[in-house]
C-alpha positions in Angstrom: -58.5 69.6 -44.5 -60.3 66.5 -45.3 -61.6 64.3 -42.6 -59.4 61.2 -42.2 -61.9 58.7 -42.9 -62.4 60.9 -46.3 -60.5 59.4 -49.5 -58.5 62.5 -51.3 -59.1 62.8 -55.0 -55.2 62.7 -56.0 -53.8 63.6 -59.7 -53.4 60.3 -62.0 -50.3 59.0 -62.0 -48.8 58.7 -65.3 -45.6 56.9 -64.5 -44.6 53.0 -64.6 -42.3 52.7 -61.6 -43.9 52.1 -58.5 -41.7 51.5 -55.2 -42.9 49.7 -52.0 -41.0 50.9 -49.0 -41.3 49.7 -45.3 -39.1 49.9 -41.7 -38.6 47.5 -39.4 -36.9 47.8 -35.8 -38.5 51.4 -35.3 -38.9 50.7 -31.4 -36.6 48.0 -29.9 -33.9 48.6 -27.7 -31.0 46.5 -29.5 -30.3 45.9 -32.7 -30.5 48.1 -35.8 -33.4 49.9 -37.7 -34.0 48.3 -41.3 -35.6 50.3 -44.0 -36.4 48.3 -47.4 -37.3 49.2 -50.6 -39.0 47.0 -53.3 -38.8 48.9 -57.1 -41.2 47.1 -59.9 -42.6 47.9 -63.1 -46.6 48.3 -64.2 -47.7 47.2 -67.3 -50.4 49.3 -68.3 -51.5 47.1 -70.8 -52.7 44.5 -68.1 -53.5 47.1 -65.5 -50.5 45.9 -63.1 -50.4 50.0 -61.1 -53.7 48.4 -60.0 -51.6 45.1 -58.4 -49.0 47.2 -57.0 -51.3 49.7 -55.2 -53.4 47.2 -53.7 -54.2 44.5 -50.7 -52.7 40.8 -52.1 -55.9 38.4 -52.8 -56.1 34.9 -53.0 -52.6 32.6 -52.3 -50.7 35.4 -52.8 -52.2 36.4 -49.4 -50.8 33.5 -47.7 -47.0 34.9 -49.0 -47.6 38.7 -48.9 -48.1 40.9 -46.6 -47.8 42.5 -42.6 -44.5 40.9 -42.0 -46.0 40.9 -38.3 -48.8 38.7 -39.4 -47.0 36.3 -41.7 -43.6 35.9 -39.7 -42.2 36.1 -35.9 -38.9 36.9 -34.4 -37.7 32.6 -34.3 -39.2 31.9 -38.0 -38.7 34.8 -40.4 -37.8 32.2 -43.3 -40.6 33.5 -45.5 -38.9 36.6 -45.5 -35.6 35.1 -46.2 -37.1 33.0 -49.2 -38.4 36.1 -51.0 -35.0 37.8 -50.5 -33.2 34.9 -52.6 -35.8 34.6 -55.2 -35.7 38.5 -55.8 -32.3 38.5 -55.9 -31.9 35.5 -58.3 -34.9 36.7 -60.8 -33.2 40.2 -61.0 -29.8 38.6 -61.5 -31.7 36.4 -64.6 -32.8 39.5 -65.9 -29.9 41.2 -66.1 -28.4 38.9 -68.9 -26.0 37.6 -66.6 -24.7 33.8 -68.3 -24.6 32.8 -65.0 -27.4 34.3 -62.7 -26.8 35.3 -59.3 -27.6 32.7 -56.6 -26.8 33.8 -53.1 -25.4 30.5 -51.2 -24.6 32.0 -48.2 -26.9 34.7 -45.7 -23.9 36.7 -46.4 -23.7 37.0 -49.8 -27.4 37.2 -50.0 -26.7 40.2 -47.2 -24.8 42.4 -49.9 -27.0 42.1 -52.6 -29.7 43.3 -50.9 -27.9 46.0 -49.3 -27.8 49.9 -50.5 -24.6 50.8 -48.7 -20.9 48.9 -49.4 -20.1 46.3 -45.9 -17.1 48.5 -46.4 -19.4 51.7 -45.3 -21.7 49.6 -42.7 -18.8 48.5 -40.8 -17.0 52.0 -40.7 -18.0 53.1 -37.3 -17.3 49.4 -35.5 -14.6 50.1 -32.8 -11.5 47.6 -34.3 -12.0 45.2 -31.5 -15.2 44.0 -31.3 -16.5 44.6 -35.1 -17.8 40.7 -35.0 -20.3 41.4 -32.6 -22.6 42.8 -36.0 -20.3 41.3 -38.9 -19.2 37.3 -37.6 -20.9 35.6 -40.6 -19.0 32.2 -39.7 -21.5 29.1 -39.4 -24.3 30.8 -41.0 -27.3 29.5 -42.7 -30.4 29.5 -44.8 -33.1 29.0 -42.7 -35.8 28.7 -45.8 -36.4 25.1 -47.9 -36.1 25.8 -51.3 -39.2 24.8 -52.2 -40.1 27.5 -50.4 -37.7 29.9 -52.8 -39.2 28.5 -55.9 -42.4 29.3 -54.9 -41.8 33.0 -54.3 -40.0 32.6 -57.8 -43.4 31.3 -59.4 -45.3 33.7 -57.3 -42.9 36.5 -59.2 -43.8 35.4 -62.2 -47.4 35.6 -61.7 -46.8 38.7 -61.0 -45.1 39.9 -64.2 -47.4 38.1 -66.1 -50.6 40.1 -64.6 -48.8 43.5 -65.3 -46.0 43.8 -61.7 -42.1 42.8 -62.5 -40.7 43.3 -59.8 -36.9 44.2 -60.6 -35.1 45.0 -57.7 -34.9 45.1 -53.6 -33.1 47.4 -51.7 -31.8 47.5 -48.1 -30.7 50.2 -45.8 -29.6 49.3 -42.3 -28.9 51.8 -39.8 -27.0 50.3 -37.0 -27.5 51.5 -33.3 -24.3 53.6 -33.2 -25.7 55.5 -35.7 -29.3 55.9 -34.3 -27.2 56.9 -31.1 -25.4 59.2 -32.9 -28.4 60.5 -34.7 -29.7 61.2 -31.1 -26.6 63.1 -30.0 -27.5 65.1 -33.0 -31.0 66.2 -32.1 -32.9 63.7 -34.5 -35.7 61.0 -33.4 -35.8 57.7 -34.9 -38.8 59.3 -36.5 -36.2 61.6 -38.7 -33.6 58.7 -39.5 -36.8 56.8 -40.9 -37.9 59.3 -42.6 -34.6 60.3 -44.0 -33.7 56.9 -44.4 -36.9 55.8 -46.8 -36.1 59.2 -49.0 -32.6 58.1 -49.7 -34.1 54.5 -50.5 -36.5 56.6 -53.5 -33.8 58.4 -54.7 -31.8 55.3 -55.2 -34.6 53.8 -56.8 -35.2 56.6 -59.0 -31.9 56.0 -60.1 -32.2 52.7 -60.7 -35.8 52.9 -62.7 -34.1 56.1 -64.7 -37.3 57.5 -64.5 -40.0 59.2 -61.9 -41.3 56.6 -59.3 -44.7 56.5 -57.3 -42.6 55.4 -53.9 -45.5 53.8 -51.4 -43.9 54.1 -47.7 -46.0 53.1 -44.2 -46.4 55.7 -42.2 -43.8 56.9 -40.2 -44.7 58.1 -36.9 -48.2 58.3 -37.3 -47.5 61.7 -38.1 -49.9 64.1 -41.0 -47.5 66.4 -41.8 -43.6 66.0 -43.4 -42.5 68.8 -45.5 -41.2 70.9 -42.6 -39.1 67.1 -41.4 -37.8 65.9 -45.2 -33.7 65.2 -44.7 -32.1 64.1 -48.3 -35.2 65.4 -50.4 -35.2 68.9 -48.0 -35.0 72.0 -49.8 -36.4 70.4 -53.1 -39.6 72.3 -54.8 -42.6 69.9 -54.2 -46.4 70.0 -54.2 -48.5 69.2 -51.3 -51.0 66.6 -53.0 -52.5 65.8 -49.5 -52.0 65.3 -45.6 -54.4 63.8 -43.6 -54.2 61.0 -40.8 -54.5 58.2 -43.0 -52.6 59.4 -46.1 -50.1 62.1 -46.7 -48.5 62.4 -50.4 -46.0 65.1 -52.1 -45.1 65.5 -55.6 -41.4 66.2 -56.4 -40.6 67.0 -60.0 -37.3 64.8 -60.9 -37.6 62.3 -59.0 -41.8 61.7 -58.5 -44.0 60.8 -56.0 -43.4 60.2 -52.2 -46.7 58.8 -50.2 -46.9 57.5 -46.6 -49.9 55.5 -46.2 -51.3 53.9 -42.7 -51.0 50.2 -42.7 -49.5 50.2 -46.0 -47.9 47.0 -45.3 -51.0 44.7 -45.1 -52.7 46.9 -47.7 -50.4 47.6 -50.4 -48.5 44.6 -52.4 -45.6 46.1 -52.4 -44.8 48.0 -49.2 -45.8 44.0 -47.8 -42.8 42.5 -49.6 -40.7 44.8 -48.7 -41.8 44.5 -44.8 -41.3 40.8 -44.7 -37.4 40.6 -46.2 -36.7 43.6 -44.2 -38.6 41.5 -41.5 -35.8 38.5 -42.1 -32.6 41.2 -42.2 -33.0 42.8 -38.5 -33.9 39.3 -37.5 -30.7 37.8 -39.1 -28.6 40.6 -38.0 -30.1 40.6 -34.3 -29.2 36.6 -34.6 -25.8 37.5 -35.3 -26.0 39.8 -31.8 -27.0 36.7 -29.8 -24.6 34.6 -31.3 -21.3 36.6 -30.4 -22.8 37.1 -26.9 -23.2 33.0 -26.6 -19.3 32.4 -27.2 -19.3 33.9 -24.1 -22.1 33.6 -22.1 -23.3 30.7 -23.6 -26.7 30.5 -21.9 -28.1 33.8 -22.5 -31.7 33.5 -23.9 -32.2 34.3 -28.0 -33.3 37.7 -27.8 -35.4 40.0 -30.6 -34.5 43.2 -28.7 -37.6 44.3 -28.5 -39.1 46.0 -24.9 -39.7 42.4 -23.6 -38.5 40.1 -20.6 -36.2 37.6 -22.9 -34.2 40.9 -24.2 -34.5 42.6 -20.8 -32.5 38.8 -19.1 -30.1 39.1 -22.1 -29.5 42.8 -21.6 -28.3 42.1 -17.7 -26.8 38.6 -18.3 -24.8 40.1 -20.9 -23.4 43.2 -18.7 -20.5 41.6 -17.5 -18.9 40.6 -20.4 -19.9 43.3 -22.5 -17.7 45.6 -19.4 -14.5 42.7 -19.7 -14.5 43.2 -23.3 -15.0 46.6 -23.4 -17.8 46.3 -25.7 -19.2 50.0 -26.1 -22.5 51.1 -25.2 -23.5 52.7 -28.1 -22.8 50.4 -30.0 -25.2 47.9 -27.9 -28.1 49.6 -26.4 -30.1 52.8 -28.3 -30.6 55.8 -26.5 -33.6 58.0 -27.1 -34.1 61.8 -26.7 -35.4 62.0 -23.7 -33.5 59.6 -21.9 -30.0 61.4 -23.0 -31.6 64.6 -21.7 -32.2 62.8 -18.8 -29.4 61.4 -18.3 -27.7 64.8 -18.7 -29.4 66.4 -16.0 -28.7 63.7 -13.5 -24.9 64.3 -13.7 -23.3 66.2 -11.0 -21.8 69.8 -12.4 -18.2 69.8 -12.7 -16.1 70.8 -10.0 -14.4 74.1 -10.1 -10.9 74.4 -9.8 -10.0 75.8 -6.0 -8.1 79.0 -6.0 -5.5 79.4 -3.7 -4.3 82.9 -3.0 -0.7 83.7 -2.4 0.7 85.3 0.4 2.6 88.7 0.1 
């Protein structure tokens, strides 16, 4: 195998479509796990594969990028702004006589989406289904100045070879990362399986092969043996080391995970900074239910930090009155289940009582 720090010599790529895939929320303790998928088309005429593959220069820079560099938890309005002007220039595209202009976070929320709000909000319990889906009083956060110039930024893009077409979002809400657990998966997997099923929706939406760019999940070399949606399909091993590993399925094309492909790829950096402003937005939407009843708990990210550890405790109260259930609130992890398992007393056996003759 080739050391890490040694480049692999991989097969040209022949194809035009090229997808930039990231996650976001892989370690908190609330809120859901976003995975987001940005599809655009290379102009080989003006060398745009060469754009989407690489590190944003110049002002660009400034817009594009490590969503953890460029935005925080309080101010993820950059995110938000390229969000609305993807949506809109795709909408344009389309031939639409009037394009798609998202007025609301909501309606901005199902465009992006890959799954119906009919499918998302399946596994709510009936009585508290707000606590993810209240939209009431919401906002943009972002100037519009700040949207145009994303929307001039796009077009500087298509015109040095990139159009970008089309974002994606999957969202994988803590019940089901729970459930996932209860299933034997890691977060690991549901990333994983999650960023496949975001390729294979953009292959259908490019109708032909994509080059799909994804961080690395895990930190891990080696996926074949872990692949969910694309499992069982015939593929080539074009190489696994530290830094990159890469696979070659026919059908559908390429699948790469590459370390610190956000602040090093165009591509997998857009899609880390709307997917940045989603789990913030729908973390916000968390908070907000919680303050209609404990209106002085602290506006938490959910991350492993004090702020979401006070907001975890001042909330437990409530959360108990109003029966809100745990799994759908707090995520569970392998080991703790296990744990948690092992701690609970064995059941009690039923006493036998023997008659007399």
């Amino acid at each position: 195998m080739p050391s890490p720090k040694t480049k692999p010599q991989l097969p040209p790529w022949s194809g035009l479509h090229y997808v930039g895939i990231d996650e976001n929320g892989m370690g908190p303790r609330l809120g859901p796990l976003i995975v987001t998928s940005v599809l655009g088309r290379a102009c080989p005429e003006r060398n745009g594969a060469r754009l989407a593959t690489s590190k944003p220069r110049g002002t660009l820079a400034k817009r594009i990028g490590d969503s953890k560099k460029l935005v925080a938890f309080e101010d993820s309005a950059l995110g938000e702004a390229w969000a609305r002007a993807i949506v809109t220039r795709a909408a344009s595209a389309s031939g639409r006589e009037h394009p798609l202009r998202p007025r609301t976070p909501s309606e901005l929320l199902s465009a992006l989406t890959l799954d119906s709000e009919l499918e998302l909000r399946a596994p709510c319990p009936a009585h508290h289904v707000d606590l993810c889906w209240n939209s009431q009083g919401e906002q943009f956060s972002a100037p519009d100045a700040a949207v145009a110039d994303c929307l001039k930024d796009l077009d500087r893009l298509d015109a040095r070879g990139l159009d970008v077409l089309r974002v994606r979002v999957a969202i994988v809400c803590t019940r089901k990362l729970n459930d996932a657990v209860d299933a034997g998966l890691s977060r690991f997997d549901v990333d994983l399986h999650t960023m496949e099923r975001l390729t294979l929706a953009a292959r259908g939406d490019a109708g032909a092969d994509v080059y799909a760019l994804c961080g690395k999940v895990g930190g891990f070399g080696f996926y074949g043996d872990r692949f969910g949606p694309l499992g069982g399909r015939l593929h080539t091993v074009l190489c696994e080391t530290r830094a990159r590993s890469e696979y070659q399925f026919p059908g559908v094309g390429r699948l790469a995970f590459v370390q610190d492909a956000d602040d090093t790829h165009l591509m997998v950096g857009l899609a880390s900074l709307v997917g940045k402003w989603v789990r913030d937005h729908l973390m916000r939407r968390v908070v907000r239910w919680h303050r209609e009843h404990v209106p002085d708990v602290p506006n938490a990210s959910g991350y492993h930090d004090p702020v979401s550890a006070r907001f975890i405790e001042a909330t437990a109260l409530v959360r108990k009155k109003l029966r809100v259930d745990d799994r759908c609130f707090e995520r569970a992890s392998i080991g703790n289940r296990e744990a948690a398992q092992k701690k609970k007393p064995a059941p009690k056996r039923a006493a036998i009582t023997a008659s007399r003759p």
